[in-house]
N, CA, C and O of each residue as an XYZ file, in Angstrom:
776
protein
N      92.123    117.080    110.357
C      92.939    116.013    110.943
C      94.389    116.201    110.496
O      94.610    116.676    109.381
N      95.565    115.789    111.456
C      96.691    116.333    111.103
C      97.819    114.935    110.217
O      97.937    113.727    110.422
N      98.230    115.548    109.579
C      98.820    114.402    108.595
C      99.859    113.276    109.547
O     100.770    113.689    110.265
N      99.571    112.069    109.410
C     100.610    111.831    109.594
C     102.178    112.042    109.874
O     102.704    112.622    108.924
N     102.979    111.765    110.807
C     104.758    112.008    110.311
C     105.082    111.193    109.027
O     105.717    111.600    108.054
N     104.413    109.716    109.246
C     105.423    108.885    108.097
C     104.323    108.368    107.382
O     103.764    107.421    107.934
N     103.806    108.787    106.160
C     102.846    108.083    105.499
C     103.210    106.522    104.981
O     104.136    106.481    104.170
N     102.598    105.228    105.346
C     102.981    104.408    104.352
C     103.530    103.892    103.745
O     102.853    103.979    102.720
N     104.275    103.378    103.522
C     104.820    102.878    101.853
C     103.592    101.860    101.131
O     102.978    100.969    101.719
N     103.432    102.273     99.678
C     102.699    101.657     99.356
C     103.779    101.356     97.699
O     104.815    101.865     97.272
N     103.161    100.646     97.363
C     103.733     99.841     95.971
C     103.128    100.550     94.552
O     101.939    100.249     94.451
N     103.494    101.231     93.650
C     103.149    101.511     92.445
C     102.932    100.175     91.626
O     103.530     99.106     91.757
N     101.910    100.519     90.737
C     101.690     98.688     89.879
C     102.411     98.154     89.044
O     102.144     97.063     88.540
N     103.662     98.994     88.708
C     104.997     98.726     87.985
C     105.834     97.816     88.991
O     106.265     96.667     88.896
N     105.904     98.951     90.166
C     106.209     98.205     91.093
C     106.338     96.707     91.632
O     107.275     95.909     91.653
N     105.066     96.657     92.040
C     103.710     95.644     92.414
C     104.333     94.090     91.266
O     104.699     93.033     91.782
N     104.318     94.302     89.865
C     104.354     93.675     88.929
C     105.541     93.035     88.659
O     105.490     91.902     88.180
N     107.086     93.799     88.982
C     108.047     93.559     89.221
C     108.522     93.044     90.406
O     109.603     92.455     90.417
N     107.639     93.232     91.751
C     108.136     92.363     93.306
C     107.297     90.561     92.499
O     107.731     89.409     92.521
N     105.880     91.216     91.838
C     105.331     89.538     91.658
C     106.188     88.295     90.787
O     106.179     87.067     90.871
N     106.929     89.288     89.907
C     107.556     88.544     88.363
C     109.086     87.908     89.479
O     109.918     87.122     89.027
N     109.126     88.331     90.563
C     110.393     87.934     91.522
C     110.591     86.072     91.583
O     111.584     85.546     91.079
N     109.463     85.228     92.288
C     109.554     83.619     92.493
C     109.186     82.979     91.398
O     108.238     82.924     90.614
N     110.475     82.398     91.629
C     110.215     80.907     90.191
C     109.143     80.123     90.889
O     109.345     79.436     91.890
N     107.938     80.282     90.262
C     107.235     79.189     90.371
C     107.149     77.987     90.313
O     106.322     77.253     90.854
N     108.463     77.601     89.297
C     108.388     76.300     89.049
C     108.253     75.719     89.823
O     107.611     74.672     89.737
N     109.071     76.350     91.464
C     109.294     75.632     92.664
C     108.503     75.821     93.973
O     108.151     76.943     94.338
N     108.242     74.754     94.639
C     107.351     74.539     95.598
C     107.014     76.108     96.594
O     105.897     76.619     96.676
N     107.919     76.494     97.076
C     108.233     77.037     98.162
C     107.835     78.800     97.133
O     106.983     79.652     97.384
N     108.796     78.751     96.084
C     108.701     80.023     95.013
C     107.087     80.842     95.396
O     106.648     81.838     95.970
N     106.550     79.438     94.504
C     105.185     79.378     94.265
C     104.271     79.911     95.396
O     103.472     80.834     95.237
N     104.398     79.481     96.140
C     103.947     79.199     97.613
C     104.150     80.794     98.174
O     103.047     81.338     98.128
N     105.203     81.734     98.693
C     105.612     82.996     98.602
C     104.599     84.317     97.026
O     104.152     85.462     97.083
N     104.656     83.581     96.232
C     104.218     84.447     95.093
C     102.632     84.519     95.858
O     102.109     85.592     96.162
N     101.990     83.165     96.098
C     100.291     83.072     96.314
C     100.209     84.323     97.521
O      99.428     85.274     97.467
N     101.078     84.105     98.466
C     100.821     84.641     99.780
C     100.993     86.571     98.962
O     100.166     87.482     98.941
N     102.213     86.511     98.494
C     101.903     88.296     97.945
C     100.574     88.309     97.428
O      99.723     89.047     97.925
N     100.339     87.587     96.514
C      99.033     87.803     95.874
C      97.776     88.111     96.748
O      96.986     88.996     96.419
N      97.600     87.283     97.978
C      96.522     87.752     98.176
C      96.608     88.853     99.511
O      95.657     89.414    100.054
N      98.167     88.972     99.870
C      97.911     89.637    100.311
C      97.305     91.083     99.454
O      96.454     91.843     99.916
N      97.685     91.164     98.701
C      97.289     92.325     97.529
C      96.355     92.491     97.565
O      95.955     93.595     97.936
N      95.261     91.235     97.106
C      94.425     91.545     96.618
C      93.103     91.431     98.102
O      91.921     91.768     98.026
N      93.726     90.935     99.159
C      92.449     90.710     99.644
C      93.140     91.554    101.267
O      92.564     91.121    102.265
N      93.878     92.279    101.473
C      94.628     92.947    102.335
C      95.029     92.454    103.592
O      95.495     93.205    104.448
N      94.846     90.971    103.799
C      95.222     90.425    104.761
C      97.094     90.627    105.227
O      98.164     90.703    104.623
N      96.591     90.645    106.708
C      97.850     90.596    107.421
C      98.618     89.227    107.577
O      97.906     88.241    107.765
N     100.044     89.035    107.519
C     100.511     88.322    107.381
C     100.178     86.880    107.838
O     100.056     85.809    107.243
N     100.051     87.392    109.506
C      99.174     86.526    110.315
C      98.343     85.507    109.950
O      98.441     84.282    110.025
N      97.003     86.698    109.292
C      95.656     85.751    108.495
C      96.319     85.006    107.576
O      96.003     83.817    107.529
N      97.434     85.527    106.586
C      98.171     84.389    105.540
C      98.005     83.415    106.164
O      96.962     82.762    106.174
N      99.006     83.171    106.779
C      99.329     81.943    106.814
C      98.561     80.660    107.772
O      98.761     79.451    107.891
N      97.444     81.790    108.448
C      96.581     81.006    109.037
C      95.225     80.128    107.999
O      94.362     79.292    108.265
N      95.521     80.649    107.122
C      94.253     80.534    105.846
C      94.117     78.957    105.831
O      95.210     78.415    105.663
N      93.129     78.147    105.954
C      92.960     77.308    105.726
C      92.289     76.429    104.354
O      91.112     76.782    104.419
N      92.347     75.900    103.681
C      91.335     75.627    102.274
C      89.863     75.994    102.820
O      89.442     76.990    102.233
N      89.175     75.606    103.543
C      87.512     75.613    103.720
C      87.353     77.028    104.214
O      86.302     77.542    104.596
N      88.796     77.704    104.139
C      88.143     79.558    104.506
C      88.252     80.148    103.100
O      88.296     81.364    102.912
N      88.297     79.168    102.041
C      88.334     79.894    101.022
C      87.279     78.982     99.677
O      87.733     77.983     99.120
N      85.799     79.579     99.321
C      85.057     79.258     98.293
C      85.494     79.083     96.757
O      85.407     80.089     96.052
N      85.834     78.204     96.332
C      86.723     78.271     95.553
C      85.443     78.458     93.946
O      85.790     78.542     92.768
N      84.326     78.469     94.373
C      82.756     78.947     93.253
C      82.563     80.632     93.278
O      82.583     81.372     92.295
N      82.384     80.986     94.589
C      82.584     82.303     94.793
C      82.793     83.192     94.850
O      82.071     84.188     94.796
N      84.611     82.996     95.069
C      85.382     83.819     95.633
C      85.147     84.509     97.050
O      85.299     85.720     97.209
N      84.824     83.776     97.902
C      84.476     84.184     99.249
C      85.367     83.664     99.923
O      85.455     82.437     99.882
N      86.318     84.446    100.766
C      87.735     84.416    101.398
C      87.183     84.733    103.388
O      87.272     85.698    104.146
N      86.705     83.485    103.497
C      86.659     84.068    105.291
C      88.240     84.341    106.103
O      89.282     83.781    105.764
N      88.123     85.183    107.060
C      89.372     85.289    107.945
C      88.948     85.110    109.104
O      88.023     85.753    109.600
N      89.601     84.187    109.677
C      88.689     83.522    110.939
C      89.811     83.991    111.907
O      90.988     83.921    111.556
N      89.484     84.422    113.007
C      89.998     84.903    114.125
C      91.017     85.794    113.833
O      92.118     85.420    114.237
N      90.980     87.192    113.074
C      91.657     88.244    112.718
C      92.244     88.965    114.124
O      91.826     88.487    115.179
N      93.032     89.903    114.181
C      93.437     90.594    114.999
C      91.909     91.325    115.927
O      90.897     91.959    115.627
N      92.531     90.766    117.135
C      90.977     91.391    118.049
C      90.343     90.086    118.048
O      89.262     89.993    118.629
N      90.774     89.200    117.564
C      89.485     87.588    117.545
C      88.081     87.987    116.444
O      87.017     87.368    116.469
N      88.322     88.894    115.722
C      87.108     89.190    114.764
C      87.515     88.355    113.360
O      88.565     88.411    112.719
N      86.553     87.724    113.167
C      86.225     87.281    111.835
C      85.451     87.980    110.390
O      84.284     88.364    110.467
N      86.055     88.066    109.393
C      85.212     88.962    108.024
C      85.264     88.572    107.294
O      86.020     87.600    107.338
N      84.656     88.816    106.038
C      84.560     87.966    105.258
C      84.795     88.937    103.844
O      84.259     89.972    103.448
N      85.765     88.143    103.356
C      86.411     89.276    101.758
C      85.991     88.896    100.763
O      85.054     88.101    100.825
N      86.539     89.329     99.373
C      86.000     88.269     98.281
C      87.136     88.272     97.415
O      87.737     89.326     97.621
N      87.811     87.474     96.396
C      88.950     87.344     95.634
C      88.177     87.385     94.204
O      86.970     87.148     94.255
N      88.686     87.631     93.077
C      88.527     87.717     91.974
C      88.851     86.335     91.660
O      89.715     85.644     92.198
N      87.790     85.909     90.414
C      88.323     84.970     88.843
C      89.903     84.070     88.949
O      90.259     82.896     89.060
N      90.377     85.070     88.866
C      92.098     85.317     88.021
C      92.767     84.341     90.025
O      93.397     83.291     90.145
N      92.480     84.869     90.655
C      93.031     84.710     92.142
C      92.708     82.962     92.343
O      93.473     82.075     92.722
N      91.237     82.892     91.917
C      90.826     82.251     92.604
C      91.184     80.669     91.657
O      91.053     79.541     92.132
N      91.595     80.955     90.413
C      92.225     80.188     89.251
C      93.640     79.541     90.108
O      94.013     78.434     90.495
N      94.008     80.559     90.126
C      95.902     80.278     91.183
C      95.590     79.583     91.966
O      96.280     78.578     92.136
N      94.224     79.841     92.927
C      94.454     78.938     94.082
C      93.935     77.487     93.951
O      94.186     76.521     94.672
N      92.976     77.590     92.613
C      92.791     75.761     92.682
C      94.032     75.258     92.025
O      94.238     74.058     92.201
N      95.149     76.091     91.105
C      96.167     75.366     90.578
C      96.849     74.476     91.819
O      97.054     73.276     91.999
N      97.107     75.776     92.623
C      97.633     75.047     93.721
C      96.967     74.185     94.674
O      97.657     73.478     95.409
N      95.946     74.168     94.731
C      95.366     73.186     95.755
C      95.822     71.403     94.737
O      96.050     70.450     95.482
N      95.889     71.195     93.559
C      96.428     70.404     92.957
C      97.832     70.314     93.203
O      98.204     69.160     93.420
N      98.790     71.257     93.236
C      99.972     70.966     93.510
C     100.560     70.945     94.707
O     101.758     70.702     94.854
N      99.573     71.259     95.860
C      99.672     70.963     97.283
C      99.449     69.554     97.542
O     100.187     68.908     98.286
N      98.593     69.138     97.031
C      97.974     67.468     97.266
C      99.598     66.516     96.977
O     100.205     65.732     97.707
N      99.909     67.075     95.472
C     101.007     66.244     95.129
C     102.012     66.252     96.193
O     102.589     65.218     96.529
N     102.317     67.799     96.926
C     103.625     67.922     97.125
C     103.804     68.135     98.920
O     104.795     68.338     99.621
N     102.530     67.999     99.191
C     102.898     68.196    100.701
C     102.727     66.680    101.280
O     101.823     65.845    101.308
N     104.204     66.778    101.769
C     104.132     65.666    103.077
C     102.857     64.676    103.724
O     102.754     63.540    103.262
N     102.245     64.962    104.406
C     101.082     64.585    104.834
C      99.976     65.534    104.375
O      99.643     66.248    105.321
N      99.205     65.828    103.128
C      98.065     66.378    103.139
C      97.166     66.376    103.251
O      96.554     67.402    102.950
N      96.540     65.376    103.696
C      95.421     64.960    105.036
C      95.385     65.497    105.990
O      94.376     66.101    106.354
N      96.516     65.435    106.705
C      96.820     66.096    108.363
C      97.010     67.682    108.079
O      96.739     68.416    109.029
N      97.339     68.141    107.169
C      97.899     69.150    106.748
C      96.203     70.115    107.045
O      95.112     69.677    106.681
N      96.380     71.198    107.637
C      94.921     72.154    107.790
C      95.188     73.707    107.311
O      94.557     74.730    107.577
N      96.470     73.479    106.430
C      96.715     75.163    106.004
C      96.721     74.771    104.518
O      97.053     73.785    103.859
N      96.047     76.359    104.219
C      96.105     76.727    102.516
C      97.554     76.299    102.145
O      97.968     75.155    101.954
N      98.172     77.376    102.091
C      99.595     77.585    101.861
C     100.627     76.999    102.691
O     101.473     77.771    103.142
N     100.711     75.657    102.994
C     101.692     75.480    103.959
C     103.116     75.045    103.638
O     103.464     75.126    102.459
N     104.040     74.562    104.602
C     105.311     74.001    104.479
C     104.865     72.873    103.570
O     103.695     72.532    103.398
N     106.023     72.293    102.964
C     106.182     70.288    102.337
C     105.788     69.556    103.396
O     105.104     68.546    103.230
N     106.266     70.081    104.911
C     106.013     68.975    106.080
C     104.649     69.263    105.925
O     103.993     68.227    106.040
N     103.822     70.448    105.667
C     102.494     70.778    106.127
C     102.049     71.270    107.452
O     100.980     71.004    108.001
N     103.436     72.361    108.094
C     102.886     72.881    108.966
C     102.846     74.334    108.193
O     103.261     74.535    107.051
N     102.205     75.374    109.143
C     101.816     76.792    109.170
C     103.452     77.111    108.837
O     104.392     76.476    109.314
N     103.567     78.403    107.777
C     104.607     78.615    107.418
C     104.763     79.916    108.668
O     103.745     80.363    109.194
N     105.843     80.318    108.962
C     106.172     81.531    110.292
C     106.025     82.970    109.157
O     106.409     83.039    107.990
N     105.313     84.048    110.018
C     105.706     85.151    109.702
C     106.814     86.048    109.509
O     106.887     87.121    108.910
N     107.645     85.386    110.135
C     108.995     86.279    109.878
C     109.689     85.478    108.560
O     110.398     86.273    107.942
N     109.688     84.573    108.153
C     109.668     83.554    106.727
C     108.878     84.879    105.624
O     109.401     85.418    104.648
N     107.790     85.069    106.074
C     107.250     85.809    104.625
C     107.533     87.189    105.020
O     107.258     88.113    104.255
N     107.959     87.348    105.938
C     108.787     89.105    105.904
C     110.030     89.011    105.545
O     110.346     90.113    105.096
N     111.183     88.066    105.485
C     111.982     87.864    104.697
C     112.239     87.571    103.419
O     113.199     87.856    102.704
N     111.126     86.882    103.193
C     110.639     86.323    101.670
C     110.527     88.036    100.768
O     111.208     88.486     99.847
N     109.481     88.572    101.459
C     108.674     90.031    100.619
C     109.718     91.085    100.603
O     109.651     92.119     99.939
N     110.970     90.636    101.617
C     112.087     91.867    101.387
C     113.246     91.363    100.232
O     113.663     92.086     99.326
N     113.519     90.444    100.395
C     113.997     89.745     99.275
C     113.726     89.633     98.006
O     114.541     89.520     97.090
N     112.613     89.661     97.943
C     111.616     89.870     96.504
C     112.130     90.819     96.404
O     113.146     90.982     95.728
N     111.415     91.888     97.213
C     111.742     93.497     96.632
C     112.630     94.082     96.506
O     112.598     95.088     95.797
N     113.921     93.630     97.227
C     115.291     93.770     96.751
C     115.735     93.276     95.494
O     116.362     94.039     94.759
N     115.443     91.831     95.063
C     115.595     91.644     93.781
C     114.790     92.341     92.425
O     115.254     92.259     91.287
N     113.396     93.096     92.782
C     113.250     93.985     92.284
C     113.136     95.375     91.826
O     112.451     96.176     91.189
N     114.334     95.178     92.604
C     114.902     96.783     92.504
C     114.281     98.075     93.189
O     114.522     99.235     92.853
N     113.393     97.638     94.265
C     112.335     98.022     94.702
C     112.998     99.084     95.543
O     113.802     98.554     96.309
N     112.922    101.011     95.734
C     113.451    101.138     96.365
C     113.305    101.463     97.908
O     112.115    101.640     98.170
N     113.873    101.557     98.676
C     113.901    102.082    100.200
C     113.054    100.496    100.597
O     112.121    100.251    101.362
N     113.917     99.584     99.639
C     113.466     98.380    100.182
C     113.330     97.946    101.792
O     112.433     97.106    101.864
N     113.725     98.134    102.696
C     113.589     98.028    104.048
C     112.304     98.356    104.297
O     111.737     97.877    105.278
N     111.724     99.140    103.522
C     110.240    100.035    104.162
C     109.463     98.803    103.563
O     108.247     98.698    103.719
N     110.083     98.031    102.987
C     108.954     96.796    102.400
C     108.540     95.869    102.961
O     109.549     95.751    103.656
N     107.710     94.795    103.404
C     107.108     93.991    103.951
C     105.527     93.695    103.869
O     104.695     94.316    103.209
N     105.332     92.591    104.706
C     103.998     92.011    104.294
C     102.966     92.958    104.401
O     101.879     93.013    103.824
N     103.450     93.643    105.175
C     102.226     95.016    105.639
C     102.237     95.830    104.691
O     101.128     96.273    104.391
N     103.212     96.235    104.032
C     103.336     96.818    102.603
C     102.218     96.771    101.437
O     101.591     97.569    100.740
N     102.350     95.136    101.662
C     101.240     94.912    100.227
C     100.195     95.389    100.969
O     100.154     96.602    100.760
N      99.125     94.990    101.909
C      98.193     95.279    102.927
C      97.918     97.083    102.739
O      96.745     97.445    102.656
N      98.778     97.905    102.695
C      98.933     99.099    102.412
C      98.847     99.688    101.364
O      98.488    100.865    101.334
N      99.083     99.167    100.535
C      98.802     99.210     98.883
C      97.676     98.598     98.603
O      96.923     99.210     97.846
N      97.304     97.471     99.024
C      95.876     96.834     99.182
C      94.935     97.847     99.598
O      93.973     97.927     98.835
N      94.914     98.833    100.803
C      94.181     99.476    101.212
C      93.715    100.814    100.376
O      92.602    101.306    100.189
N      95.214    101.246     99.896
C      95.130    102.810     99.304
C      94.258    102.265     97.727
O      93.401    103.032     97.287
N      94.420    101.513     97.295
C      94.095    101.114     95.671
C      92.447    100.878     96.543
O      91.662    101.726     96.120
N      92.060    100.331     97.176
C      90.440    100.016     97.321
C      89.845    101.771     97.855
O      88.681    102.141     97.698
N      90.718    102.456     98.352
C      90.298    103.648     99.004
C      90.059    104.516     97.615
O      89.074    105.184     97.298
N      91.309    104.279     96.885
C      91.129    105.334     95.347
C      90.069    104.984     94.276
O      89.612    105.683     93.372
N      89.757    103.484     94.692
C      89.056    102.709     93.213
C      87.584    103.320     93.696
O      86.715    103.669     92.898
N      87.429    103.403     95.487
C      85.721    103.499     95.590
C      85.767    105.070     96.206
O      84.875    105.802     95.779
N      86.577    105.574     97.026
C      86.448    106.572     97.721
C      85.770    106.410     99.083
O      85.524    107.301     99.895
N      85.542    105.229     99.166
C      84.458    104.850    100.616
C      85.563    104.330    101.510
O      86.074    103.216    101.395
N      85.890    105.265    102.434
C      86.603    104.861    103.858
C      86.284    103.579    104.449
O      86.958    102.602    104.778
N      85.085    103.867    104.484
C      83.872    102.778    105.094
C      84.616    101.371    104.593
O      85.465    100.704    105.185
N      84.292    101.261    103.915
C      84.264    100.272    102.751
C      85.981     99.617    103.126
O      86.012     98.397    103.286
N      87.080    100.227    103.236
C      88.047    100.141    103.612
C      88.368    100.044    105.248
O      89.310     99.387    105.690
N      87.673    100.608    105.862
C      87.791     99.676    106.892
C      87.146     98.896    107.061
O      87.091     98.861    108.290
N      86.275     97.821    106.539
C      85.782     96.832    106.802
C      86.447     95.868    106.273
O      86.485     94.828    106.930
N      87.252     95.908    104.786
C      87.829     94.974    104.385
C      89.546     94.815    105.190
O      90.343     93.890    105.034
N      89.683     95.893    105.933
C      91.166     95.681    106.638
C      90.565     94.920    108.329
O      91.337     94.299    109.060
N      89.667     95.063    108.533
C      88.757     94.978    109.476
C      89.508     95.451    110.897
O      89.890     94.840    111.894
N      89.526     97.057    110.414
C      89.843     98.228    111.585
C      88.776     98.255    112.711
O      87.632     98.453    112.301
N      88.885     98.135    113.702
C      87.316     98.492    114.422
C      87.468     99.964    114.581
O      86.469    100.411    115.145
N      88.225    100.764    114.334
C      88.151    101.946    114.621
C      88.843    102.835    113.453
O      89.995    102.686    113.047
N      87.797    103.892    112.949
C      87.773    104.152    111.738
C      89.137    104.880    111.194
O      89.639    104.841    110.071
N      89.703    105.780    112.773
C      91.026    106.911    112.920
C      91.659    105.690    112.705
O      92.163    106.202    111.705
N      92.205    104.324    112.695
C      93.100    103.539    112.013
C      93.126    103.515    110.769
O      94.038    102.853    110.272
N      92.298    104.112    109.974
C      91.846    103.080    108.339
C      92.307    104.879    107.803
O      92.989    105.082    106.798
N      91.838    105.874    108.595
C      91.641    107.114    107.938
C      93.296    107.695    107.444
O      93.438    108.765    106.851
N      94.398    106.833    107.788
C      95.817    107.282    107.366
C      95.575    107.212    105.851
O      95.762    108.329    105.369
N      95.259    106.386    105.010
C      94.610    105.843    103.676
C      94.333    106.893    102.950
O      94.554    107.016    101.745
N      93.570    108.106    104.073
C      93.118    109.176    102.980
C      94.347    109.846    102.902
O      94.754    109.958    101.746
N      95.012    110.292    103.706
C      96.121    111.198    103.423
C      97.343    110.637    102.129
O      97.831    111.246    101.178
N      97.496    109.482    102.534
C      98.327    109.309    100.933
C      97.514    109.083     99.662
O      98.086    109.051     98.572
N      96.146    108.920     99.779
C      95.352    109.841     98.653
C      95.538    111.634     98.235
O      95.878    112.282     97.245
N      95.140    111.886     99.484
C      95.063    113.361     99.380
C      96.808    113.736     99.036
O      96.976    114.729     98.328
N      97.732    113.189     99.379
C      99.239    113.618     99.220
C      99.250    113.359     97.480
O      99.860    114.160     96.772
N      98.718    112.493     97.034
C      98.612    112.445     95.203
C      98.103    113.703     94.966
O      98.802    114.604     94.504
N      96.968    113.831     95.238
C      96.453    115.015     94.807
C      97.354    115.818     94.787
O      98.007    116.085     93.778
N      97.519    116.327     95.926
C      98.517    117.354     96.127
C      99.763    117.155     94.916
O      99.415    117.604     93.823
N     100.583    116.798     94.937
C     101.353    116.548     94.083
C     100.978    116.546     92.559
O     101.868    116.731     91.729
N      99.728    116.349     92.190
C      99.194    116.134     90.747
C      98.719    117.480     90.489
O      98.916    118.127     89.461
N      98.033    117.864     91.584
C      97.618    119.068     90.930
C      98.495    120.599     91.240
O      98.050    121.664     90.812
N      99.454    120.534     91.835
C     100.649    121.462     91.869
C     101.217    121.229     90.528
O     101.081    122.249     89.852
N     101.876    120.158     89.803
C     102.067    120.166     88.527
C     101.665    120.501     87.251
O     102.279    120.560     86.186
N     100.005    120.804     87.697
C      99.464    121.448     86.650
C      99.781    122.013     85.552
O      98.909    122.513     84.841
């Protein structure tokens, strides 16, 4: 299979650690931007699914993260870690306090008014971050970014393609298979240094 022209950008965990250490949490909105990197990270959702996330798509005993009507109208079902799933009941406490109407309100992560926050909001947000962290060829950065780094880290941790396209929920595998090549491009590079 022939390589890609433009592999990726994906995030090193120095990286990664320095775009997260970016929003003051103290503050509503900060906070709110930090959760959405987070899972995009950790659970490779597209921006989209962010902000569509509702509380009851997410098990807060579990860690069972549904994505209900994903790209294509397909629904899957992910899982979040301990540590993730800690953040998100903090905030489900500091959502109650701080959103506007949170009754009416039907999003995880939403505005103070409690509507759906816009995607181009957290593609400005994630370039901004990464500009303030010094992040470089910052332009190549965005929500799809983390999603990309999300993908290559689950591709390196198991080696199962498979496995990676189900959690990006590719229906078609030549989408998910770019993943191997900026694997295989490490290699390359690691073991020329020899």
């Amino acid at each position: 299979m022939a390589r890609p022209d433009k592999l990726p950008k994906i995030l090193t965990e120095e990286e990664t650690d320095r775009l997260l250490s970016q929003p003051n949490q103290r503050y509503y909105g900060p906070n709110r931007d930090y959760l959405y990197m987070r899972l995009m990270l950790k659970a490779g959702l597209r921006a989209s699914e962010a902000t569509a996330l509702r509380p009851e798509h997410v098990d807060l005993m579990s860690g069972k993260l549904s994505v209900r009507e994903g790209k294509g109208a397909k629904d899957r079902t992910l899982w979040i870690g301990e540590e993730m799933l800690s953040e998100i009941q903090d905030w489900m406490d500091r959502r109650s306090e701080e959103v506007d109407d949170v009754e009416a309100c039907g999003y995880l992560l939403p505005t103070r008014k409690g509507t759906e926050v816009a995607t181009s909001h957290l593609r400005r947000s994630v370039k901004r971050y990464a500009r303030k962290a010094g992040i470089e060829e910052v332009d190549r950065v965005s929500p799809h970014t983390l999603r990309h780094t999300f993908a290559t880290r689950l591709y390196r941790e198991t080696g199962k393609i498979r496995l990676v396209q189900k959690a990006l929920g590719h229906s078609d595998l030549s989408t998910t298979m770019i993943y191997t090549h900026v694997v295989d491009e490490e290699l390359e590079s690691a073991m020329k240094g020899l």
